[in-house]
N, C-alpha and C positions, 0 to 999 in steps of 0.2 A: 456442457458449459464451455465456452469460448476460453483459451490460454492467452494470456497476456506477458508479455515479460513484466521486469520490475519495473525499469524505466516507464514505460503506460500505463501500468497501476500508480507507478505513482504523481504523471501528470495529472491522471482521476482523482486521486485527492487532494492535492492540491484547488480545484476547481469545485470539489467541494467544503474547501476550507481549512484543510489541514495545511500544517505548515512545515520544512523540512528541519528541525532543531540542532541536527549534528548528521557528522557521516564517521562512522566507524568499520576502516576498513573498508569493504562492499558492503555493511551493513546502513541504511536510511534510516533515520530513527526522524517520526514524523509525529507532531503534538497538534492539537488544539485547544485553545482556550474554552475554558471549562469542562472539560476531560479529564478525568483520570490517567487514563487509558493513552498508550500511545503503542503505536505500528511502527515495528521493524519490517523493513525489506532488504531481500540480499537482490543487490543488482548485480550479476555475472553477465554481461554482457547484455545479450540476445536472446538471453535463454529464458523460455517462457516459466513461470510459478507450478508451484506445483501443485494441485487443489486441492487437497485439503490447508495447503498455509494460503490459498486465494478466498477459500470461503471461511475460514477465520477469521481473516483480515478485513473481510468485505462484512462479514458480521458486528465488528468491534467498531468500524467506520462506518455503519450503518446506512449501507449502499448496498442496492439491490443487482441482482444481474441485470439485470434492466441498463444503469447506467453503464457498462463496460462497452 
């Protein structure tokens, strides 16, 4: 699986519809309507995710590795 930092995960969702609702700290806290569910990401710079919190996330946002 390809690493991405947080900032590019989270242009990906955004694109696919999530929106960004707050920032706390380095934390992204990203919602969609009709969601329960919403994604935190820690943005540390440059520093790519680490997979198991990339394929959580891409689980919960139901996005495929395909789209990254």
């Amino acid at each position: 699986m390809k690493q991405i930092s947080g900032k590019e995960f989270i242009r990906i969702l955004t694109r696919n519809g999530w929106q960004l609702a707050r920032v706390n700290g380095s934390h992204h806290i990203l919602t969609k309507s009709g969601h329960r569910e919403r994604i935190v990401i820690p943005v540390h710079g440059n520093q790519p995710l680490k997979l198991g919190l990339l394929k959580n996330q891409m689980k919960v946002a139901g996005i495929s590795e395909a789209d990254l």
